[in-house]
mmCIF file of the N, C-alpha and C atoms, coordinates in Angstrom:
data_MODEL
# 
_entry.id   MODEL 
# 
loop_
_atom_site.group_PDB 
_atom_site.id 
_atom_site.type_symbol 
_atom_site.label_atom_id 
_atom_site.label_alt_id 
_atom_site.label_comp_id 
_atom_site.label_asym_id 
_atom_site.label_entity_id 
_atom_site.label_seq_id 
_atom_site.pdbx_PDB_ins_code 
_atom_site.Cartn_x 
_atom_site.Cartn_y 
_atom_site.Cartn_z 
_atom_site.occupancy 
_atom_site.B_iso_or_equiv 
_atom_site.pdbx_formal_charge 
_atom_site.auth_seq_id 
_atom_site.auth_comp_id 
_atom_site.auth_asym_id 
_atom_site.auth_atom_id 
_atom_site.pdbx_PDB_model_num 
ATOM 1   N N  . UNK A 1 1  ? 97.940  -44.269 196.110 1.00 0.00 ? 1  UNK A N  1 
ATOM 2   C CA . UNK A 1 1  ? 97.139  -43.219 195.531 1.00 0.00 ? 1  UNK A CA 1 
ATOM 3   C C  . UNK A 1 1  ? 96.992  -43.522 194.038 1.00 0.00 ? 1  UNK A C  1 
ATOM 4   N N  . UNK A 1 2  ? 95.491  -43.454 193.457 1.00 0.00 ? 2  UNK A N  1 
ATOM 5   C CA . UNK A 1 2  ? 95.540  -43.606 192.103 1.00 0.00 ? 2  UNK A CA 1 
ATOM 6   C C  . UNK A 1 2  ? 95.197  -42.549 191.233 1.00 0.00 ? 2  UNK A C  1 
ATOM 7   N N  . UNK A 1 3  ? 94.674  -41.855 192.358 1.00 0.00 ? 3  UNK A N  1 
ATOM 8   C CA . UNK A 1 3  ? 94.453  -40.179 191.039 1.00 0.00 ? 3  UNK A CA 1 
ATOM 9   C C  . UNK A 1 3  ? 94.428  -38.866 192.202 1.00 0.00 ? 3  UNK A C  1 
ATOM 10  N N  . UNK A 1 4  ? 95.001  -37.942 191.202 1.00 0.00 ? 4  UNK A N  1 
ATOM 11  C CA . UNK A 1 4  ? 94.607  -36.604 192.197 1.00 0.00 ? 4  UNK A CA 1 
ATOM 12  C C  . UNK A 1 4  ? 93.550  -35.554 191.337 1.00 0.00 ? 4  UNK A C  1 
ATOM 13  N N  . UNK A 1 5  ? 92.905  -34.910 191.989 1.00 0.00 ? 5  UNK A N  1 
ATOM 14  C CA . UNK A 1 5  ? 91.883  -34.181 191.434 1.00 0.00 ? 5  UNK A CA 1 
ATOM 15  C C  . UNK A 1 5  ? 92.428  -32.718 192.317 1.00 0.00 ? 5  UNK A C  1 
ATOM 16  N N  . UNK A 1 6  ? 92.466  -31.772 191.609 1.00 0.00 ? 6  UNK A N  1 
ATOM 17  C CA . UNK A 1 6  ? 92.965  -30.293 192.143 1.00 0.00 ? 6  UNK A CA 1 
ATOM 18  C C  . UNK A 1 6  ? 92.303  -29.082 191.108 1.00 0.00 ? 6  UNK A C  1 
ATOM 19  N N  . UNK A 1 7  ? 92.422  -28.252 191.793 1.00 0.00 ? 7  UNK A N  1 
ATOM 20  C CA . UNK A 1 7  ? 92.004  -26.825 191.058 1.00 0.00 ? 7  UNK A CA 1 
ATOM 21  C C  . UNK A 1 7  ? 92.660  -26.645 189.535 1.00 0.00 ? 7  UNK A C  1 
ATOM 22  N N  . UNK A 1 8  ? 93.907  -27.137 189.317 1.00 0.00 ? 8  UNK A N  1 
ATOM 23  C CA . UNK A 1 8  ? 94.620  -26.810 187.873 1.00 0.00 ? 8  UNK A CA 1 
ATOM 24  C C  . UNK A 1 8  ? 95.714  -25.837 188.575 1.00 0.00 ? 8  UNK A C  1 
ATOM 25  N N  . UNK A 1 9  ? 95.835  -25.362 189.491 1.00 0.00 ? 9  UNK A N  1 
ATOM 26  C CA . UNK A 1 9  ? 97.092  -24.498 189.932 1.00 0.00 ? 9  UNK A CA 1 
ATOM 27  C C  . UNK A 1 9  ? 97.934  -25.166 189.513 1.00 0.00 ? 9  UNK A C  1 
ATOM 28  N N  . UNK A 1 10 ? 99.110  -24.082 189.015 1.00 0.00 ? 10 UNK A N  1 
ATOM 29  C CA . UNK A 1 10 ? 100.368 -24.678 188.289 1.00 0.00 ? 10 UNK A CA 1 
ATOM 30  C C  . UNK A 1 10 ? 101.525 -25.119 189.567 1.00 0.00 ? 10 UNK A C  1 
ATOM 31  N N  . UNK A 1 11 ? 101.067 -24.677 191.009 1.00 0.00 ? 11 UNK A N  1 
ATOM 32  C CA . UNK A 1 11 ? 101.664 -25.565 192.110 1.00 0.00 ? 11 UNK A CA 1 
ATOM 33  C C  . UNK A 1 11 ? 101.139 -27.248 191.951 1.00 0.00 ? 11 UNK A C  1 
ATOM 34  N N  . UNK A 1 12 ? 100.093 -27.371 191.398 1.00 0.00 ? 12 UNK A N  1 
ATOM 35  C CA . UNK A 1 12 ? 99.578  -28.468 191.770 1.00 0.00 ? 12 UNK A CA 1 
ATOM 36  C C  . UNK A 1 12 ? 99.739  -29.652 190.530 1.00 0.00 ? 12 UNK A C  1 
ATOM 37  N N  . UNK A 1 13 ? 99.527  -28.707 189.229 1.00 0.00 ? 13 UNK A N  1 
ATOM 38  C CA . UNK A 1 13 ? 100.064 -29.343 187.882 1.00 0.00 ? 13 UNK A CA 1 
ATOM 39  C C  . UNK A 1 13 ? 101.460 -29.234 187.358 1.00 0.00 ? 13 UNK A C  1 
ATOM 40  N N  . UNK A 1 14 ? 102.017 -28.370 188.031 1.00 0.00 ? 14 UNK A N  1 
ATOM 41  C CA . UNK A 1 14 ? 103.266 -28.320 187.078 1.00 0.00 ? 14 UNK A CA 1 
ATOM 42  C C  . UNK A 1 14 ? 103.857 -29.494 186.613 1.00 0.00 ? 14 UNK A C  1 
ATOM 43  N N  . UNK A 1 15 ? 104.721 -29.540 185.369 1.00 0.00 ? 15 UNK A N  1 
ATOM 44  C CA . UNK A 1 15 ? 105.044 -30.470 184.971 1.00 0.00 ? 15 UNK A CA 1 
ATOM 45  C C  . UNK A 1 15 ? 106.425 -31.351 185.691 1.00 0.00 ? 15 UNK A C  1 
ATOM 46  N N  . UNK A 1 16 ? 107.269 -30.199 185.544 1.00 0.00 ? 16 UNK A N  1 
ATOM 47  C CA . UNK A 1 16 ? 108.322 -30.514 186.681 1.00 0.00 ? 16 UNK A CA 1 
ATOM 48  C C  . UNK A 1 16 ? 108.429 -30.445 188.260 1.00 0.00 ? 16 UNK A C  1 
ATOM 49  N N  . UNK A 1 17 ? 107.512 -29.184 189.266 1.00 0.00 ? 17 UNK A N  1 
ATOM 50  C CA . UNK A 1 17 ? 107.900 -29.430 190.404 1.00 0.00 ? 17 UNK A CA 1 
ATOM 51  C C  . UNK A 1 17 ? 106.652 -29.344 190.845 1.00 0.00 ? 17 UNK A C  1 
ATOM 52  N N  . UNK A 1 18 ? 105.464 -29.635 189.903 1.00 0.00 ? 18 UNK A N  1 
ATOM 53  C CA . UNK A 1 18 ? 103.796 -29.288 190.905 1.00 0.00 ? 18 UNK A CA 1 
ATOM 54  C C  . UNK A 1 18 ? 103.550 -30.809 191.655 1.00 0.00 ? 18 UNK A C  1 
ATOM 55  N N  . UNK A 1 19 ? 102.946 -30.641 192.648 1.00 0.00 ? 19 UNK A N  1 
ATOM 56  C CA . UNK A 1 19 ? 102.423 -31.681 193.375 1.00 0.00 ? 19 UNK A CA 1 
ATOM 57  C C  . UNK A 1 19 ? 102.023 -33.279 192.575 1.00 0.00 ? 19 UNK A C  1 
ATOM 58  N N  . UNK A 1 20 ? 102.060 -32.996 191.983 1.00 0.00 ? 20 UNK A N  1 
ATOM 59  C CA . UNK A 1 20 ? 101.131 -34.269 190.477 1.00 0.00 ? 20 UNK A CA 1 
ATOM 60  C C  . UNK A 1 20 ? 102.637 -34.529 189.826 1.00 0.00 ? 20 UNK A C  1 
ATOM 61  N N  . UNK A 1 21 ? 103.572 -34.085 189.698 1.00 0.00 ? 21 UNK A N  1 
ATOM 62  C CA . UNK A 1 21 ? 104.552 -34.280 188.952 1.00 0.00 ? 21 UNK A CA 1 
ATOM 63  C C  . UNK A 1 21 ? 105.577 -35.126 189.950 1.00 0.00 ? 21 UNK A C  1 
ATOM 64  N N  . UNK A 1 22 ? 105.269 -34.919 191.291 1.00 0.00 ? 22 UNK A N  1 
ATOM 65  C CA . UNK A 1 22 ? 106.404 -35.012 192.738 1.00 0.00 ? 22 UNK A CA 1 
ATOM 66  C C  . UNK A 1 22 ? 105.762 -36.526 192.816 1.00 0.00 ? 22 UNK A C  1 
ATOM 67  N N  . UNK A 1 23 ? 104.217 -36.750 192.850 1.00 0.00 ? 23 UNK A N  1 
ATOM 68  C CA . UNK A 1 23 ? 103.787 -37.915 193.225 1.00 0.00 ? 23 UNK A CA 1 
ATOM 69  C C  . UNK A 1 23 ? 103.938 -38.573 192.321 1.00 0.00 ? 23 UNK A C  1 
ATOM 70  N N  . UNK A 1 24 ? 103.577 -38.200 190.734 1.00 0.00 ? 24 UNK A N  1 
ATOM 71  C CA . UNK A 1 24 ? 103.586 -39.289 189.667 1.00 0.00 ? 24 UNK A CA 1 
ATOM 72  C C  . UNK A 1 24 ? 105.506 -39.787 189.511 1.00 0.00 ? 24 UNK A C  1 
ATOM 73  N N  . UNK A 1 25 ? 106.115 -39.209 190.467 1.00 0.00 ? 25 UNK A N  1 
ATOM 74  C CA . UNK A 1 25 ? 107.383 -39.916 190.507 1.00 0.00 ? 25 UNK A CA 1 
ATOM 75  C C  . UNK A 1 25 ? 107.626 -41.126 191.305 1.00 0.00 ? 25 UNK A C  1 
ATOM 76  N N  . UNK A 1 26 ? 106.403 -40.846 192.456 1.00 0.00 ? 26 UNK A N  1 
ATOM 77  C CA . UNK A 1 26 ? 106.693 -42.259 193.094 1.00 0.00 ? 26 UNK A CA 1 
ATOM 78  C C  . UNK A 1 26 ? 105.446 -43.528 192.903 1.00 0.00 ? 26 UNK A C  1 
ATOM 79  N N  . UNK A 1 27 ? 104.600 -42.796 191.672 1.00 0.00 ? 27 UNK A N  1 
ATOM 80  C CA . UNK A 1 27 ? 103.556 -43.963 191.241 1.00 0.00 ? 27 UNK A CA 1 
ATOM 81  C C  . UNK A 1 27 ? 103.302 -43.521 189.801 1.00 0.00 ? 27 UNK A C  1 
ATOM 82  N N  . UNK A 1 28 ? 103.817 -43.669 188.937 1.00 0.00 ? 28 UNK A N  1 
ATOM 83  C CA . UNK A 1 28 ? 103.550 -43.651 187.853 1.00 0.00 ? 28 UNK A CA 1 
ATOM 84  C C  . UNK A 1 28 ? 102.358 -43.853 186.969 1.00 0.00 ? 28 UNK A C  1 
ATOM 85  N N  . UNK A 1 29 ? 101.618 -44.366 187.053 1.00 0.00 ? 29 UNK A N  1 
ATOM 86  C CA . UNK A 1 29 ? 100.536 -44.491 186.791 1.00 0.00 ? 29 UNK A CA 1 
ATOM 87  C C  . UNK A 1 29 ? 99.335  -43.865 187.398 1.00 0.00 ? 29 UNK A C  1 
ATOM 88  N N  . UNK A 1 30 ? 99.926  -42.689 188.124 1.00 0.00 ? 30 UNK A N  1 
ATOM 89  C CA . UNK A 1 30 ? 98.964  -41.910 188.391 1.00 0.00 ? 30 UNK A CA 1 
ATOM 90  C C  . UNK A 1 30 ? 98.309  -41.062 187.533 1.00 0.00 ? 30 UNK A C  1 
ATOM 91  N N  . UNK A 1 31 ? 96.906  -40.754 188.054 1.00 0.00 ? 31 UNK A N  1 
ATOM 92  C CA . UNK A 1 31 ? 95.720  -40.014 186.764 1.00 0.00 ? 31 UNK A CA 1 
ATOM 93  C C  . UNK A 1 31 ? 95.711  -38.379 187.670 1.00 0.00 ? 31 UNK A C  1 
ATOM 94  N N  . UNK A 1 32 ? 96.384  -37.269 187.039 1.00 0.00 ? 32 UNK A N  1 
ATOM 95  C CA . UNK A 1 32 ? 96.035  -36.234 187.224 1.00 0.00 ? 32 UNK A CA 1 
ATOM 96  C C  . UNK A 1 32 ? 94.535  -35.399 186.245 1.00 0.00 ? 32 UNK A C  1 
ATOM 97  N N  . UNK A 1 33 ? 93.688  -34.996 187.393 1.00 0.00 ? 33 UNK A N  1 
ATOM 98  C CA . UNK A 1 33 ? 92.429  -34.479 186.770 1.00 0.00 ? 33 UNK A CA 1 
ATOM 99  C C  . UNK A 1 33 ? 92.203  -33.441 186.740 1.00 0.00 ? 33 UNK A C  1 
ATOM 100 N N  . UNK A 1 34 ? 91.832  -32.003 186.734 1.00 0.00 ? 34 UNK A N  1 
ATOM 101 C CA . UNK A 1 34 ? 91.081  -30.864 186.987 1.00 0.00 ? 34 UNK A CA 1 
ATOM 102 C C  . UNK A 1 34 ? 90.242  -30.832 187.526 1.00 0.00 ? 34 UNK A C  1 
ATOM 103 N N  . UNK A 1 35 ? 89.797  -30.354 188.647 1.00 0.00 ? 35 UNK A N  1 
ATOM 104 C CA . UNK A 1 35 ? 88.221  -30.340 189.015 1.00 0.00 ? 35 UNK A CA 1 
ATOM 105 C C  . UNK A 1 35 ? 87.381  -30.183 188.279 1.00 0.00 ? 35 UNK A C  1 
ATOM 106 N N  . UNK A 1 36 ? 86.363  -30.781 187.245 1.00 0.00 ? 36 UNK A N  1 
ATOM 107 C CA . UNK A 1 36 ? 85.146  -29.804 186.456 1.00 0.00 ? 36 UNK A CA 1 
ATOM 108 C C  . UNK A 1 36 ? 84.367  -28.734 187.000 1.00 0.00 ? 36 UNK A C  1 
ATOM 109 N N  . UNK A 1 37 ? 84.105  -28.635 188.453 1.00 0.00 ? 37 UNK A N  1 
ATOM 110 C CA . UNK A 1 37 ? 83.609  -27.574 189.005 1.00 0.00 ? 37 UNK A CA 1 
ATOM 111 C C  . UNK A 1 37 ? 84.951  -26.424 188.422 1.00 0.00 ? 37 UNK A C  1 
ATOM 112 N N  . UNK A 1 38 ? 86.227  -26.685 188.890 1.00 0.00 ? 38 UNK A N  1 
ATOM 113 C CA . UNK A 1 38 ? 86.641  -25.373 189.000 1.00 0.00 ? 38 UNK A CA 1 
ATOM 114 C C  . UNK A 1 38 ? 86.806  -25.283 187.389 1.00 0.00 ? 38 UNK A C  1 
ATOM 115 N N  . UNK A 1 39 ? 86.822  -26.249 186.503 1.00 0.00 ? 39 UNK A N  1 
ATOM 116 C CA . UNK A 1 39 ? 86.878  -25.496 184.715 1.00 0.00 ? 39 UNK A CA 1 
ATOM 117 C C  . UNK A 1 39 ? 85.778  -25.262 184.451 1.00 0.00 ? 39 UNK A C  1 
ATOM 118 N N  . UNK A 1 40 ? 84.694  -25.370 185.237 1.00 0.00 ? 40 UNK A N  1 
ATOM 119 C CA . UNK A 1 40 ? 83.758  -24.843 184.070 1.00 0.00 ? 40 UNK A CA 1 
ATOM 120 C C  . UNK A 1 40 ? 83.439  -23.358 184.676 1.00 0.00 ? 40 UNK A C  1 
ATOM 121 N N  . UNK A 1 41 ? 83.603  -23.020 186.253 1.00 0.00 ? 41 UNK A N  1 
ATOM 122 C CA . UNK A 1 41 ? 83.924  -22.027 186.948 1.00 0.00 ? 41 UNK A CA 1 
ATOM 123 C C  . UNK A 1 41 ? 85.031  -20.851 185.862 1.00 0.00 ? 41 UNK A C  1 
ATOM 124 N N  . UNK A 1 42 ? 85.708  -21.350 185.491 1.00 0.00 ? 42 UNK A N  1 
ATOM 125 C CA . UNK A 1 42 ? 86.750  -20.481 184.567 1.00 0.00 ? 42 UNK A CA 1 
ATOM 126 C C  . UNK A 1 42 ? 85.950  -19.940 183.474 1.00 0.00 ? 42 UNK A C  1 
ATOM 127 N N  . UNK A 1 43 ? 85.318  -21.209 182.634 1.00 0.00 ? 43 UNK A N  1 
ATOM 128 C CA . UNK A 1 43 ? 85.056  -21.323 181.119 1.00 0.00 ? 43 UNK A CA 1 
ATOM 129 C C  . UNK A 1 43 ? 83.356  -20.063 182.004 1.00 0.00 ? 43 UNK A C  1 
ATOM 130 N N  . UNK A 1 44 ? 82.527  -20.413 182.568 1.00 0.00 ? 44 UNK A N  1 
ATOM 131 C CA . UNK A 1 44 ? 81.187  -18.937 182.778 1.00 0.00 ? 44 UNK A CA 1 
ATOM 132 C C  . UNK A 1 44 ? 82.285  -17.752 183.151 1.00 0.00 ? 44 UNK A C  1 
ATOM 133 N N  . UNK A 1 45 ? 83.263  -17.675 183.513 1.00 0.00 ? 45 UNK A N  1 
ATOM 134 C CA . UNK A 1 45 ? 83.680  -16.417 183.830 1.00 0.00 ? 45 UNK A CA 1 
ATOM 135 C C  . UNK A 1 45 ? 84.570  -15.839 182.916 1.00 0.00 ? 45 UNK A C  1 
ATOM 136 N N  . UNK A 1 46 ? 84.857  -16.475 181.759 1.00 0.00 ? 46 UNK A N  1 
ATOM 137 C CA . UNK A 1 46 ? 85.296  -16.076 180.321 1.00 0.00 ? 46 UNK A CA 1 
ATOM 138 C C  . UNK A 1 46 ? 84.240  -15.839 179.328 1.00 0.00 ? 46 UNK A C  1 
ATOM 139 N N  . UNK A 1 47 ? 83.287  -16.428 179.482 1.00 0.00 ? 47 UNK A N  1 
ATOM 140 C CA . UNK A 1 47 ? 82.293  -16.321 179.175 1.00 0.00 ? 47 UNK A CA 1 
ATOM 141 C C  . UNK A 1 47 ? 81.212  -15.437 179.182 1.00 0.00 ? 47 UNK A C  1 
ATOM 142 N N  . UNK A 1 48 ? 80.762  -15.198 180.990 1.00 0.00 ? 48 UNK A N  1 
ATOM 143 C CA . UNK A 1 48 ? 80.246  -14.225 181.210 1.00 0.00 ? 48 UNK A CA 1 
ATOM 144 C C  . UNK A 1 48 ? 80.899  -12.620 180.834 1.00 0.00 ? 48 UNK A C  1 
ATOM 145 N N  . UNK A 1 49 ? 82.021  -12.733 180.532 1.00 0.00 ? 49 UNK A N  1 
ATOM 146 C CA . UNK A 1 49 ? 82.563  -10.988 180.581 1.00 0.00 ? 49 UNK A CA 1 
ATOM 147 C C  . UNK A 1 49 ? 82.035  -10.846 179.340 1.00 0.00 ? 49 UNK A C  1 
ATOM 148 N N  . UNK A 1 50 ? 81.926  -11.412 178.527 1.00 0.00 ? 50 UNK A N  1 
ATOM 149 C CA . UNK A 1 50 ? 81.219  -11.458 176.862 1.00 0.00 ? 50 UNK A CA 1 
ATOM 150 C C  . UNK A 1 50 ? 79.928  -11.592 176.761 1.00 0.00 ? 50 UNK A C  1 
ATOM 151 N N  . UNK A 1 51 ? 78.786  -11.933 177.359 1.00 0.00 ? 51 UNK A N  1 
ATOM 152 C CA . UNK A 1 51 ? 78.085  -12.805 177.021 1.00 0.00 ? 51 UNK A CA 1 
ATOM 153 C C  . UNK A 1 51 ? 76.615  -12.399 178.516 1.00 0.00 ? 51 UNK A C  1 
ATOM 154 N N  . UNK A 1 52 ? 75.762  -11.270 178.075 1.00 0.00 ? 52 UNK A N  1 
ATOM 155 C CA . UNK A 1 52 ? 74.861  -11.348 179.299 1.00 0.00 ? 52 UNK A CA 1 
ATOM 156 C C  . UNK A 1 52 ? 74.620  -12.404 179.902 1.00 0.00 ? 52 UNK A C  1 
ATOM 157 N N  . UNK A 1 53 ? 73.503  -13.004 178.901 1.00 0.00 ? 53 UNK A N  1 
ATOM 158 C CA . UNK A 1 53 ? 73.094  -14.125 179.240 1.00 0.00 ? 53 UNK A CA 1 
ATOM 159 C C  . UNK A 1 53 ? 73.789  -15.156 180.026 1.00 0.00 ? 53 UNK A C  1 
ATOM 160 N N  . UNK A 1 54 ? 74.733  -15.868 180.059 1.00 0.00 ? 54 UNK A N  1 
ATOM 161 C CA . UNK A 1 54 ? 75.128  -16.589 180.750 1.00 0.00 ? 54 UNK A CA 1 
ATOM 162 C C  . UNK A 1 54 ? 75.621  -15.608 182.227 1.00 0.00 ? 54 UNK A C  1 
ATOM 163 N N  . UNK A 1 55 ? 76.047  -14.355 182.283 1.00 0.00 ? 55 UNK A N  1 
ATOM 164 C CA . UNK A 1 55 ? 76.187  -13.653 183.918 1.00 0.00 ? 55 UNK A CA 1 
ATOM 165 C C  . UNK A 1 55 ? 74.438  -13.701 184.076 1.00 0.00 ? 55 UNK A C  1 
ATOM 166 N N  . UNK A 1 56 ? 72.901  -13.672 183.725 1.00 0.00 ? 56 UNK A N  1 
ATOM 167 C CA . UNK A 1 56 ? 72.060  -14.074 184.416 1.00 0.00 ? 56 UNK A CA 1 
ATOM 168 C C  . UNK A 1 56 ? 71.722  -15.559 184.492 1.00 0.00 ? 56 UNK A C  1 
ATOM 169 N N  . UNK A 1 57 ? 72.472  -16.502 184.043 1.00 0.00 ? 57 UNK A N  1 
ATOM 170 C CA . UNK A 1 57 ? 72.315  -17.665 184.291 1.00 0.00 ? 57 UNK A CA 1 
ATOM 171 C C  . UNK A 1 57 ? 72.726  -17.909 185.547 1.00 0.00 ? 57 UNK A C  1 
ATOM 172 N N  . UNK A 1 58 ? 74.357  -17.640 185.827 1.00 0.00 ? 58 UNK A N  1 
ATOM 173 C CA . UNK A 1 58 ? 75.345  -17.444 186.524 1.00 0.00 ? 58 UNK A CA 1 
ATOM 174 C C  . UNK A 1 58 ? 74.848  -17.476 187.950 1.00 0.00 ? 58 UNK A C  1 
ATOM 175 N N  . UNK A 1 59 ? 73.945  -16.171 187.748 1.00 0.00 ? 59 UNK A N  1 
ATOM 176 C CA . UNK A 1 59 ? 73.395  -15.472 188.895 1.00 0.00 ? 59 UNK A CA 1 
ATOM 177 C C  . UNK A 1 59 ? 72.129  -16.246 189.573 1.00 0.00 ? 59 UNK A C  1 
ATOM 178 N N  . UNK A 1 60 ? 71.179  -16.964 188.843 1.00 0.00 ? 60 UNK A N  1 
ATOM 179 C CA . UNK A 1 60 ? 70.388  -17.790 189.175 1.00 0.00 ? 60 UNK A CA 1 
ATOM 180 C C  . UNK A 1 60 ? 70.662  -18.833 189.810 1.00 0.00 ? 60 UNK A C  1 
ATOM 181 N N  . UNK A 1 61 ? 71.432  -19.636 189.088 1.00 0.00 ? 61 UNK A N  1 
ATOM 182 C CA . UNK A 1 61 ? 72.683  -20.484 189.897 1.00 0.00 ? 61 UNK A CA 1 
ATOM 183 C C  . UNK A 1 61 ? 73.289  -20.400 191.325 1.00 0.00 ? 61 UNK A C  1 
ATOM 184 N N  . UNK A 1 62 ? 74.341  -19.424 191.337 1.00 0.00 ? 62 UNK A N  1 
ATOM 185 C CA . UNK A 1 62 ? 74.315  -18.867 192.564 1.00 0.00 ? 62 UNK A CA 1 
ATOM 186 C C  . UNK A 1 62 ? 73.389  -18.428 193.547 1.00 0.00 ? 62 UNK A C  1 
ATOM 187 N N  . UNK A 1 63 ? 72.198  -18.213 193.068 1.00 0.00 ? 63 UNK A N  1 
ATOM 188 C CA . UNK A 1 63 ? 70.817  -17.789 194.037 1.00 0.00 ? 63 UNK A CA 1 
ATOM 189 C C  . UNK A 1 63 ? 70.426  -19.023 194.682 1.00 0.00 ? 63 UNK A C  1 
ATOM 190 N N  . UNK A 1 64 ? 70.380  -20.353 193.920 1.00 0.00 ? 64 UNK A N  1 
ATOM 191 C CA . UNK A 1 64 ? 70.171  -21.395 194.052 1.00 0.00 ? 64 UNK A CA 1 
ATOM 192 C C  . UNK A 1 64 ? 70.909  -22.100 195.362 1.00 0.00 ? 64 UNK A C  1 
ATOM 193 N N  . UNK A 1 65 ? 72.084  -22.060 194.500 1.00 0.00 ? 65 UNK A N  1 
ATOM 194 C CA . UNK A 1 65 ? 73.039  -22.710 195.763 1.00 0.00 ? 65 UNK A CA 1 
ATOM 195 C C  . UNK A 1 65 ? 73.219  -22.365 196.976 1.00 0.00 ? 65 UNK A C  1 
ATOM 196 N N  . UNK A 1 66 ? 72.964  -20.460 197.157 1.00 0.00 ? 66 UNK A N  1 
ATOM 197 C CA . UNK A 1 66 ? 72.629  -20.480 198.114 1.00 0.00 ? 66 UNK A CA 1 
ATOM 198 C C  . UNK A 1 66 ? 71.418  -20.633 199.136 1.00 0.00 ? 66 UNK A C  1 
ATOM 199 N N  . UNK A 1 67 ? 70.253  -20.707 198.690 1.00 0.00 ? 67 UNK A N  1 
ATOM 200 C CA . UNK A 1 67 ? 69.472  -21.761 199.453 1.00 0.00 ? 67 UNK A CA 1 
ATOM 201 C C  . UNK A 1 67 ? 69.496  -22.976 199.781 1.00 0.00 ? 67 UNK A C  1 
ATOM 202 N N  . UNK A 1 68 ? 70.336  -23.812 199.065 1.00 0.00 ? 68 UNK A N  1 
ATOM 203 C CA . UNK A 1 68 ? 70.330  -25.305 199.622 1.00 0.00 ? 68 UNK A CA 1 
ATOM 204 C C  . UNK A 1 68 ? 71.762  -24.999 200.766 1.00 0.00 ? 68 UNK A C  1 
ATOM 205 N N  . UNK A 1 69 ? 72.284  -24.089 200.863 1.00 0.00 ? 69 UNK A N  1 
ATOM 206 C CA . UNK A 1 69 ? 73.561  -24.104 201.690 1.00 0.00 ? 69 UNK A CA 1 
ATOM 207 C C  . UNK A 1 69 ? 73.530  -23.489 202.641 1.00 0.00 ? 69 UNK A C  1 
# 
């Protein structure tokens, strides 16, 4: 395994017992990532509570995706 990509859960990052910490013990050179879907998912929803404009961006978006899905 050369990289893991996960949500950022602190099961999955922790430093000492998250999933990324258990594996980078038996490969060191492993690349732990964040999903960019799920940070930028965080960063519009910190965002949006402040900020109309981006909850009707948000919302267009979501209108979107759900037609192609």
């Amino acid at each position: 395994m050369m990289s893991l990509v996960s949500d950022g859960a602190k099961v999955m990052t922790g430093q000492k017992t998250g999933v990324a910490a258990r594996l980078k013990q038996l490969n060191s050179k492993l690349l732990n990532v964040q999903c960019i879907c799920h940070r930028l998912s965080l960063a519009f929803a910190g965002a949006s509570d402040e900020t109309k404009y981006i909850a009707q961006v948000e919302g267009i978006l979501l209108a979107t995706l759900e037609v192609f899905c």
